[in-house]
C-alpha positions as CSV (number, residue, x, y, z in Angstrom):
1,X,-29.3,117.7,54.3
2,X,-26.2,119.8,53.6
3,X,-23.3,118.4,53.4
4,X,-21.0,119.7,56.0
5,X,-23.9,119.4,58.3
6,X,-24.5,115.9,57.9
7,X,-20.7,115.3,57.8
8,X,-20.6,116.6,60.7
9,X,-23.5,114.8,62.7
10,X,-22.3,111.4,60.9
11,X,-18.7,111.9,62.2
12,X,-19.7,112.6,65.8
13,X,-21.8,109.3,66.0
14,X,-19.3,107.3,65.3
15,X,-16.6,108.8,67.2
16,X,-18.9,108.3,70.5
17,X,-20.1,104.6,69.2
18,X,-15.7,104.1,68.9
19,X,-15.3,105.0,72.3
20,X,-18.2,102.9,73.2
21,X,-16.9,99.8,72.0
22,X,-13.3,100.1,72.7
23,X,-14.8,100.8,76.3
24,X,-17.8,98.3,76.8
25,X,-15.4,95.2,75.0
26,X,-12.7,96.4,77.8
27,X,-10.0,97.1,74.9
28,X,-8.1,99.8,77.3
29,X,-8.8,99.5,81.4
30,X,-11.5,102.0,82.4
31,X,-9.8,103.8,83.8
32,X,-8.0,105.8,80.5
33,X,-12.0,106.7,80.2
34,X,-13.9,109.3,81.3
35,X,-17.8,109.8,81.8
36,X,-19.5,112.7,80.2
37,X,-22.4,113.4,78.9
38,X,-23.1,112.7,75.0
39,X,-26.6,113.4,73.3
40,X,-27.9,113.9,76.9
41,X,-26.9,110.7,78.2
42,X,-23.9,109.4,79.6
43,X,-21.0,108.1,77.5
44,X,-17.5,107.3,78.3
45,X,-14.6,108.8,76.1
46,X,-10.8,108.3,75.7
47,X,-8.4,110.5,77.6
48,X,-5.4,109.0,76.5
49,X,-3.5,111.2,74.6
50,X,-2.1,108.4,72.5
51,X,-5.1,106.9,71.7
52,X,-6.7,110.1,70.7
53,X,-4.1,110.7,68.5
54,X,-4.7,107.7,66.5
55,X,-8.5,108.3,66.8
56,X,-8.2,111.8,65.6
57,X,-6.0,110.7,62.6
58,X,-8.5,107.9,61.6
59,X,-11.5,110.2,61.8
60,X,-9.8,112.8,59.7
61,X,-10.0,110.3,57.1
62,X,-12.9,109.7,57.8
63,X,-14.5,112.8,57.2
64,X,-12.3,113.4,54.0
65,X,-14.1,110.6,52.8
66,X,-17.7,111.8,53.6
67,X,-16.9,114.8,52.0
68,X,-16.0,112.8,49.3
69,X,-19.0,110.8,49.7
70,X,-16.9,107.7,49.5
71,X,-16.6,106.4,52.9
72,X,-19.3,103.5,52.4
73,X,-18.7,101.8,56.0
74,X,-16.3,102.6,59.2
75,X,-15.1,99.1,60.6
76,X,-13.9,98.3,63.9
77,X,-11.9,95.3,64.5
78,X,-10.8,93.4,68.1
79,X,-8.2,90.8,67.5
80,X,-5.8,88.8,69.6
81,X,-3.7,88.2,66.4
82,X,-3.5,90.0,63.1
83,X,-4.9,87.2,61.1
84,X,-7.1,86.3,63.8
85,X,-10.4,88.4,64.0
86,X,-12.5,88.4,67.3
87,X,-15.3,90.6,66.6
88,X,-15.8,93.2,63.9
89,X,-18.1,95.7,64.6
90,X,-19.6,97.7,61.1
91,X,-21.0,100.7,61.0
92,X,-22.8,100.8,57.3
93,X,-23.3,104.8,55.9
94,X,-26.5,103.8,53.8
95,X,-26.9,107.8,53.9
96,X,-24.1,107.5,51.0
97,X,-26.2,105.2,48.8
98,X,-30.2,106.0,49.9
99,X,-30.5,109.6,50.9
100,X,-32.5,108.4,53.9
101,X,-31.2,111.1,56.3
102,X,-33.8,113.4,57.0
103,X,-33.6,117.1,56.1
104,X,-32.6,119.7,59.4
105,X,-36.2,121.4,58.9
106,X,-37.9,117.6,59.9
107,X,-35.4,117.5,63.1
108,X,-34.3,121.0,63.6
109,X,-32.8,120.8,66.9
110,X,-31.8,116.8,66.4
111,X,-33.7,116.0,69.4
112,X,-35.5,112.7,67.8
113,X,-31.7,111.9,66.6
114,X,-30.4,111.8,69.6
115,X,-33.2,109.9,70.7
116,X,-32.2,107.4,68.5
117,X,-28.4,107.3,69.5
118,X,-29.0,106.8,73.0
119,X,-31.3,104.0,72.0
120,X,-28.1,102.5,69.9
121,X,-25.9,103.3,72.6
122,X,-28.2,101.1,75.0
123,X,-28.9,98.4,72.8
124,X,-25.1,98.2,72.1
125,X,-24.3,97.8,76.0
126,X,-27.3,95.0,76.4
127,X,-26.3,93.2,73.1
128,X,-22.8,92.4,74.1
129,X,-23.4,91.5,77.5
130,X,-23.6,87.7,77.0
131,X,-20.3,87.4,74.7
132,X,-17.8,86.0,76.4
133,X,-15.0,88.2,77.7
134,X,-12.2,89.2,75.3
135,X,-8.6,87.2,76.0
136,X,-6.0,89.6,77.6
137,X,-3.8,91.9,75.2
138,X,-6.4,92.4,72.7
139,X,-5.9,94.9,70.2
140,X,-8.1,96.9,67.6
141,X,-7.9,98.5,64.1
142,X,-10.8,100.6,61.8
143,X,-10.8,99.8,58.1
144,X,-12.2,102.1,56.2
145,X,-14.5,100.6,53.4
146,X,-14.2,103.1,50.5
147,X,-14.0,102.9,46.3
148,X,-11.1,101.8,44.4
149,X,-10.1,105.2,43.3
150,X,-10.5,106.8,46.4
151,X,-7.7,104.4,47.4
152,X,-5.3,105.3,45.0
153,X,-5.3,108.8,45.8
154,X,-5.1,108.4,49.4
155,X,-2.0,106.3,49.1
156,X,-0.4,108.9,47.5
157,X,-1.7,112.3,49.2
158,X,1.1,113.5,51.9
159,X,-1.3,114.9,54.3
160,X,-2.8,111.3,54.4
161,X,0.8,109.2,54.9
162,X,0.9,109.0,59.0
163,X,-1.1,105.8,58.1
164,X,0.0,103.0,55.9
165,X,-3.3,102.8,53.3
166,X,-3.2,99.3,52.4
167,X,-6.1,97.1,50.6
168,X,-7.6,94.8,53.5
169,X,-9.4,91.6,53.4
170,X,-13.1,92.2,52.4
171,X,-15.6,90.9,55.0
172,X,-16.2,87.9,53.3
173,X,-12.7,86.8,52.8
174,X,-12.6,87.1,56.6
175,X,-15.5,84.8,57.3
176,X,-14.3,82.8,54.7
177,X,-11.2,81.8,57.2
178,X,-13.5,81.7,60.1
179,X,-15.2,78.3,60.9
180,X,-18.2,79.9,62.6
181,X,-19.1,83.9,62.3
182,X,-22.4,84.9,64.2
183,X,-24.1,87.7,63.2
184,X,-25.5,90.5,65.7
185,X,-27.8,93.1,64.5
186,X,-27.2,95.9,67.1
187,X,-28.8,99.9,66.1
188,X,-29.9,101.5,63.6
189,X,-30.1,105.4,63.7
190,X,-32.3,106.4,60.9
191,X,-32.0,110.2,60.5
192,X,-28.5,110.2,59.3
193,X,-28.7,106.6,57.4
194,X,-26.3,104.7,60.3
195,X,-26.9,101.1,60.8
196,X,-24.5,98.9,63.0
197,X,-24.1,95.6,63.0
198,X,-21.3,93.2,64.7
199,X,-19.8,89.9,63.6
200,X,-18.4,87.4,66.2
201,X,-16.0,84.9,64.8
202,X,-15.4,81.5,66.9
């Protein structure tokens, strides 16, 4: 797969499954949200220009990083308080590390990709129907799980400063502070190596 092209595709899932959970969790009221239609299925996006404006910062990053081939998992966090992690939903790039994407000539028209996306966009909805509702004034925040060097140069690139770039707890510090973390397998969409997973910490 070339690498603009699956930069692209990559970048585009997880912008729609970011909107998804900021709207299904009930982060912003519904009404900043608007339905259209995503991979031939209904999805609802942001149309908050202040919100976008973050979004469309932290997925320029983003994609620097793909195209860097150092962006090894996008992470969305809901919190009440900064130290105090609700939910963390991960979204794991194993394209980066297993090739597994498949090639544009075995999907052409990415019609069995998008099969697969509106299959993680349902299974998303269904699994986090039984958590319990989020406590008013929740907030969220996207690390970005890259390389140690990668880091460094960020920090210091002007183009990248509208964002502090700071080194965050690892996943497993987190848990470490959490007495119980349940794990939640959501979707995996195979033909451009995504696989989402969510953490709930009690």
């Amino acid at each position: 797969m070339q690498s603009e092209y699956a930069n692209d595709i990559h970048l585009e899932a997880i912008e729609v499954l970011l909107n998804h959970i900021l709207y299904v969790r009930g982060i912003y009221p519904a009404q900043i949200f608007k339905k259209r239609r995503i991979y031939n299925t209904p999805v609802y996006v942001s149309i908050y220009p202040p919100l976008n404006t973050y979004l469309a910062g932290v997925l320029r990053s983003a994609r620097e990083l793909l195209g860097r081939r150092e962006l090894k998992c996008f992470e969305i966090i809901l919190y009440h308080s900064e130290n105090q992690p609700l939910e963390s939903y991960m979204l794991q790039l194993d394209i980066l590390e297993s090739g597994a994407a498949r090639q544009p000539a075995e999907d052409p028209h990415l019609i069995e990709y998008e099969q697969q996306l509106r299959v993680a966009l349902h299974k998303l909805s269904e699994r986090v129907k039984p958590l319990p509702k989020l406590p008013g004034n929740c907030q969220f925040k996207v690390h970005l799980h890259t390389t140690q060097t990668a880091f460094v140069q960020f920090s210091h690139e002007a183009q990248y400063q509208d964002f502090p770039w700071l080194q965050a707890e690892t996943p497993q510090q987190m848990d470490a502070r959490s007495p119980k973390v349940c794990l939640l397998p959501l979707a995996t969409v195979d033909n451009v190596g995504l696989k989402m997973q969510a953490r709930i910490f009690a």
